[in-house]
N, C-alpha and C positions, 0 to 999 in steps of 0.2 A: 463520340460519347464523352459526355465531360460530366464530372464526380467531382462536390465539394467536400472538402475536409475540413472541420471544426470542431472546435468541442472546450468543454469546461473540466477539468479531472481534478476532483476533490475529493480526500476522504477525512469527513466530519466526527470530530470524536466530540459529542456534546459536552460533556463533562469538563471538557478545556475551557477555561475563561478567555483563551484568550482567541481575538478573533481574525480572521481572514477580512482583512479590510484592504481599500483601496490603495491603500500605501506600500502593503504588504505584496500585491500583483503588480504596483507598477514597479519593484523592484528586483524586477528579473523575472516575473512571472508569467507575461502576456509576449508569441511571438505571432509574428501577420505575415503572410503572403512568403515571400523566400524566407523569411525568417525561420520558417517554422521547418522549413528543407535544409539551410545550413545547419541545427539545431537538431534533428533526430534525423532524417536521412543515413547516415550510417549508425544508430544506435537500433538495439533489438525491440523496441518499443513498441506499443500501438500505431502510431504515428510513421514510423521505422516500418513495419509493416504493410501500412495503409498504401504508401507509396511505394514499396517494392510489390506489392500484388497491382496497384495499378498499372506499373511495369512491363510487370509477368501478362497481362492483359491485355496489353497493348492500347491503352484508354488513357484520356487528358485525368488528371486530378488536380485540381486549384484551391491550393493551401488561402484557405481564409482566415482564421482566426484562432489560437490554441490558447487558454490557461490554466499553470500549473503553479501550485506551490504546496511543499511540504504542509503532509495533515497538519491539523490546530482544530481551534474549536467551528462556530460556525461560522457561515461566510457573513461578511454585514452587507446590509440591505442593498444599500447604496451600490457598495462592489457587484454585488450580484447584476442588477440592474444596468449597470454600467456595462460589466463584459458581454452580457448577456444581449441586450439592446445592440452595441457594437455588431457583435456575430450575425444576429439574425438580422441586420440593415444590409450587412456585405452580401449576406446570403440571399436576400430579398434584391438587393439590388444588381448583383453580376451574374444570377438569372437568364435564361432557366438552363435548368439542370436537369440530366436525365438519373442521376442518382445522389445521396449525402452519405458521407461515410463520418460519422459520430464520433468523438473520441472523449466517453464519458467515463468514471467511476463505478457509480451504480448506489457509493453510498455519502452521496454529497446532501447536507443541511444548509438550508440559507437561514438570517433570522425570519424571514418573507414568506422560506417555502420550507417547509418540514423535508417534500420531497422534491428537492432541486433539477434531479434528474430528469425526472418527470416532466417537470415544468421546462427546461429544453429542449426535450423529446415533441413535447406536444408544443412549443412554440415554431422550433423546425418546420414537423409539419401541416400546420395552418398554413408554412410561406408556400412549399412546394407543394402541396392539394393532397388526394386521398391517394393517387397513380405511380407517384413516383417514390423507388425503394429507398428504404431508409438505412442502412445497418450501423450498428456498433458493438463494436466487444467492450463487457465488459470487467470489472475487477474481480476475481474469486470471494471479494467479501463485499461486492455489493448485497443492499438492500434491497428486491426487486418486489414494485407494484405492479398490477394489472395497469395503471394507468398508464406507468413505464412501457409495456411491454407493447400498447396498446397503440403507441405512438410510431413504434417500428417495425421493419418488414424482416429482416434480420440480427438477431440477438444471439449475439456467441459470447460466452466466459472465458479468462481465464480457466487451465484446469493441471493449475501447475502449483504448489506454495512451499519453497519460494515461489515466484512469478516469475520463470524463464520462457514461459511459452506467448509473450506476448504480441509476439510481433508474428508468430503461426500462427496464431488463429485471426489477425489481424490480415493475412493474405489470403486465408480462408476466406473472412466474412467480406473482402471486394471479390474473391470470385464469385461467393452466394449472388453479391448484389449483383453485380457486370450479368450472369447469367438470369438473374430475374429481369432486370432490361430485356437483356435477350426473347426472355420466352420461355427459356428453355426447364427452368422451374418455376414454382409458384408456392412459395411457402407458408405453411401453417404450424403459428406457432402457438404453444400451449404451456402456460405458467401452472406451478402448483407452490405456493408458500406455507411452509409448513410451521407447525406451534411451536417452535423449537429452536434455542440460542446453541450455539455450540462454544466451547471454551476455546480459546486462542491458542493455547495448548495442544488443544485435538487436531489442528490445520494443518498438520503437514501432510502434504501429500502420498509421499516417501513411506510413512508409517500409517496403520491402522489404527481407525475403520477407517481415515478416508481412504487407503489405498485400495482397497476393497469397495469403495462404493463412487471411486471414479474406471475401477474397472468393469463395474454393472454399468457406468456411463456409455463405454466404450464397446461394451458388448448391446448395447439397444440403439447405438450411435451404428454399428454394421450392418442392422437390418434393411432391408429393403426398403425405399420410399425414406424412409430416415436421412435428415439432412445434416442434423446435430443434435447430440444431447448431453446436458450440464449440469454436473450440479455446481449449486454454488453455496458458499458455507457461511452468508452473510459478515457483517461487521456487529459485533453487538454491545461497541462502546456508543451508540447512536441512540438517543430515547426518543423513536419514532415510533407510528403505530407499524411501520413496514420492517420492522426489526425483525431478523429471523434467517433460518436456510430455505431454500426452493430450490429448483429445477426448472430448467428450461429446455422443451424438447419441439426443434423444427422436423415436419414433416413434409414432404414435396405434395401439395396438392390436396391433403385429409385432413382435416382439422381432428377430428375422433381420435384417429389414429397418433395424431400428436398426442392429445390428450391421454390416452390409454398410455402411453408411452411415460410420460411425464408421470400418469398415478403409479405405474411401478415402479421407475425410479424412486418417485417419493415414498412408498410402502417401505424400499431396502434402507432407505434413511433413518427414519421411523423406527426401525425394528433396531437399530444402533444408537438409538440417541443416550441410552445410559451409557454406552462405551466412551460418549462425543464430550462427556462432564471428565472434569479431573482438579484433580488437586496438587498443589504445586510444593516444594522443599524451599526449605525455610533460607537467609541467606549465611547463616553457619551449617547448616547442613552440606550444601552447596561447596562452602569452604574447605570444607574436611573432606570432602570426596577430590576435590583437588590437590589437597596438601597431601594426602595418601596416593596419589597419581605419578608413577615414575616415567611417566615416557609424555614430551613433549606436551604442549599448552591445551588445558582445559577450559573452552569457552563457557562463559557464564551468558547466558541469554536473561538480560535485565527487561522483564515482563512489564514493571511497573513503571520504567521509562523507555517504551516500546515509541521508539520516534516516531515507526511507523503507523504508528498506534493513535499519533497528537499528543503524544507527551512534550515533555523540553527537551531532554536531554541529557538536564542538570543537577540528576538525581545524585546523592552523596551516600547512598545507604548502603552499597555494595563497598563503596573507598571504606567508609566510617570503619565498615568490620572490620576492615584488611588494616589498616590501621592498631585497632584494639587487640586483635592478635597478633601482630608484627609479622602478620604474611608479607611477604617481598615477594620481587619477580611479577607484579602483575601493570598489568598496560588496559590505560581505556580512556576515549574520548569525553572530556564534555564540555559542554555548549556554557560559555561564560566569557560574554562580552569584556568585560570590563578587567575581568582577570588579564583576561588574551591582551588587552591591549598593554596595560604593566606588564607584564613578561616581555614585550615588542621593545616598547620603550627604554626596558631596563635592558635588552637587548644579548647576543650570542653570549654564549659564556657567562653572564652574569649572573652571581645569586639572589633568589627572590625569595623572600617570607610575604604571605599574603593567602588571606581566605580564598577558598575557592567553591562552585556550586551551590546549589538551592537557594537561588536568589531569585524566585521568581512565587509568587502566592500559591502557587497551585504544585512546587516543588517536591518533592518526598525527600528527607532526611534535613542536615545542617550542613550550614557551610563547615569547610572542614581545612581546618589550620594545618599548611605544607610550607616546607624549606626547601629549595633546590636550586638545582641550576638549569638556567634556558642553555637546553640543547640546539635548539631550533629556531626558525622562523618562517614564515610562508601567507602569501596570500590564500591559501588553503583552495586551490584550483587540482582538481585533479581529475583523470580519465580512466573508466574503465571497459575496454574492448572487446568485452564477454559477456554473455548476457548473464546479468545476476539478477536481481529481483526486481522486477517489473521495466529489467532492461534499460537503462537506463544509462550514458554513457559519460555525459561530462555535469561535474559535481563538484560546489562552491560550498565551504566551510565560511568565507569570507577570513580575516585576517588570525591567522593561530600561529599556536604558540607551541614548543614542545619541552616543559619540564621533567626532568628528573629528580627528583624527590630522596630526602633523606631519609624518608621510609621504605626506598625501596621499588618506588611504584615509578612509572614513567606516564604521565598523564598530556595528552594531545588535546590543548585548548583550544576550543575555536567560540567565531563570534556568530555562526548560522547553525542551528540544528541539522544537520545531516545523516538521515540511516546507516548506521551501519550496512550497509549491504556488499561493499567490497573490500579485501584485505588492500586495496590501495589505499584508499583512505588512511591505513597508518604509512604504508610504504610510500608513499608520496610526500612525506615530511622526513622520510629516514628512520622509523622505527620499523624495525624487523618483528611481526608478531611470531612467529614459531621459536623467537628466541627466549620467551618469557612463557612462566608455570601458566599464567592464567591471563585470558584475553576476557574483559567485560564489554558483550556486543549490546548495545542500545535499540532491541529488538527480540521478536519470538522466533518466529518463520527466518522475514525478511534476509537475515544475518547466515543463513545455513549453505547459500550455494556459496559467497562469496570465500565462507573460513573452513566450512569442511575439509576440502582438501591438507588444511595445516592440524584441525583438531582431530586428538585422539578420542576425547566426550564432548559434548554440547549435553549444557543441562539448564534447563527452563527454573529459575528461581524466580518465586512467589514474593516480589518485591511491590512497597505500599507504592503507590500514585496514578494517576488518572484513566492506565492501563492495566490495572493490575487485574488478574489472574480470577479474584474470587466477584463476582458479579455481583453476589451480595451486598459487597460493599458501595454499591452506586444508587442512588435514589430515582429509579425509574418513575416517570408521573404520565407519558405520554405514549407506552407500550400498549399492545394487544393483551388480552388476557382472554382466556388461559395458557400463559406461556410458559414449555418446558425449558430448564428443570424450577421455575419459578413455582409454581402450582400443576405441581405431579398428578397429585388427586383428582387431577380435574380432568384433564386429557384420558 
């Protein structure tokens, strides 16, 4: 039995100018053939999973083609076409296959294809015909079409946020597949997308209503003949017509029975969606709930430069406060080439005066004028052997910097946008975060398995930029209507 693995994994924040081009995957974005095994093989990932369940199965998997790079706006044409074209020639050509094992997003935009997904879903398979199983997991905030769904034999979600679960359900969906080779099932699967945006806010898993409405998942997942069921919370930085939450529920053998399945899940959704809207604290509010904080570092989750989100990075509006109050003791990364590289140059020990952040158009706040001294240096390479959000294990800042400030703050520059998702990322340079009042994570979710453990609060601030919190503020032109809570009345 021999299983190809490929896939494209993007998450498209439309609202980004800037774009996933050619240049941007050839560096460091695209791995082939062993590449893709030296490369996640031991990470908790999709891929990490893909090939520990073919394993566990005792079945060939042949790594053909992976690309990833940190969310951004949309992919450009040309990239698209390129990786894409590539994939499906390997795939078309080292043939045939008795099954493909997917490793997509769910809420990936080209400028070509609104729904990118889609369109390798259903190029896949045209190569391998109508017979042979398809599966893929994928992201808790994918976008999910019927066309999507329509292209594959097995469709599993994340049902984790953070994303720790990605590489179990990833073992999951090659057992689904290996035994629909088999015979041994035969699955029917059944979408329902529902009118309905959910806030970035409302996504963790952890807390209600999702935690409530992935344990309805889990209890309709136990029934009989049931092979999986998902919900998933979409992405709704994306101005598609497939914006939204659904659910996805595999049945062994009934399509009805999927379906009945899927409309109740979707029902318990539904009946929560005024719980799933929320409103975010200002970032002086934020501040004072920290400065009042006696016991160890209160994380700030910066909304509006949500990396994971397709922000930059190099928001200044949280520093700005900190700054204007003369709060000290706070630590946080951001993405500024040009800074990082002055600091480098000006080298260990040295004092630096020079702007730093929102130097990019689509930036929230102003560059913001610091004095300090380079603590640090680093090709910004670091590893983390846990799974934290969406697993993920070795991570390139590219060349940074680590100044200390004579305001107080201790700021870790780098020249690559990188999630927050693990406390290595400061530990990797030499900053200790539990040692300071306040850590600013450049994310919502994302940032919670890796700093939990250090924070006493995590608190979601309602900061301006590309990700930010209030959806109002984005000028949707190529959405569904009537979409909740866009038009209440109408629903």
């Amino acid at each position: 039995m021999r299983l190809a693995l490929l896939g494209l994994y993007h998450e498209t924040n439309t609202f980004s100018p800037v774009r996933a081009d050619r240049a941007m995957f050839q560096n460091g974005g695209v791995w082939r053939g062993g590449e893709i095994v030296e490369a996640y093989a031991t990470s908790s990932t999709t891929n990490g999973g893909f090939l520990a369940g073919a394993a566990e199965q005792g079945v060939e998997v042949v790594p053909l083609m992976f690309a990833f790079v940190t969310p951004t706006g949309r992919i450009a044409a040309d990239a698209f076409d390129w990786l894409v074209d590539e994939m499906i020639g390997m795939l078309r050509d080292q043939g045939p296959w008795d099954g493909v094992l997917l490793n997509l997003h769910g809420a990936a935009v080209a400028e070509n294809h609104a729904d990118a997904d889609a369109e390798i879903a259903a190029r896949v398979r045209a190569v391998v015909g109508p017979g042979i199983p398809v599966g893929t997991v994928l992201d808790l905030h994918a976008n999910i079409s019927q066309r999507l769904l329509d292209a594959l034999t097995v469709t599993l979600v994340y049902q984790t946020n953070p994303h720790v679960d990605a590489k179990q359900q990833a073992i999951r969906c090659t057992e689904l597949v290996v035994r629909t080779i088999r015979g041994e099932i035969r699955p029917e699967q059944a979408l329902v997308a529902l009118p309905l945006v959910c806030n970035i806010a409302c996504q963790d898993t952890s807390e209600q209503p999702m935690a409530g409405l992935l344990e309805k998942a889990r209890e309709i997942a136990g029934r009989p003949g049931i092979l999986s069921a998902n919900v998933v919370e979409g992405f709704p930085y994306a101005d598609v017509p497939q914006v939204g939450m659904s659910c996805v529920v595999i049945h062994d053998g009934d399509a009805d029975q999927a379906k009945r399945a899927a409309d109740e899940l979707a029902g318990s959704i539904w009946a929560r969606r005024d719980a799933l809207q929320t409103t975010g604290m200002t970032v002086d509010e934020a501040l004072d709930i920290a400065v009042a904080n006696r016991h160890g570092p209160v994380v700030l989750l910066d909304a509006g430069d949500n990396i994971g989100g397709g922000s930059p990075g190099d928001s200044t509006v949280i520093l700005e406060a900190a700054v204007r109050r003369g709060q000290r003791s706070l630590v946080q990364t951001i993405c500024d080439p040009k800074a990082a590289q002055h600091c480098i140059e000006s080298g260990v020990n040295s004092t630096v005066s020079l702007a730093v952040g929102a130097w990019q158009s689509h930036s929230a706040g102003r560059p913001v004028q610091i004095t300090g001294r380079v603590r640090a240096v680093s090709d910004g390479k670091y590893e983390e052997p846990t799974p934290t959000h969406g697993g993920f294990r070795f991570f390139d800042m590219g060349p940074t910097a680590v100044v200390d400030t004579t305001a107080g703050h201790t700021l870790v520059i780098s020249s690559i946008p990188v999630m927050s998702t693990s406390s290595q990322q400061l530990l990797s340079v030499g900053v200790t975060p539990s040692s300071y009042r306040i850590v600013v994570a450049k994310g919502v979710n994302s940032p919670r398995a890796g700093y939990a453990p250090i924070a006493t609060r995590m608190l979601v601030v309602d900061t301006e930029g590309v990700s930010a919190m209030g959806l109002d503020r984005f000028d949707y032109r190529h959405r569904r209507k009537p979409l909740y809570p866009f038009e209440p009345a109408s629903l």
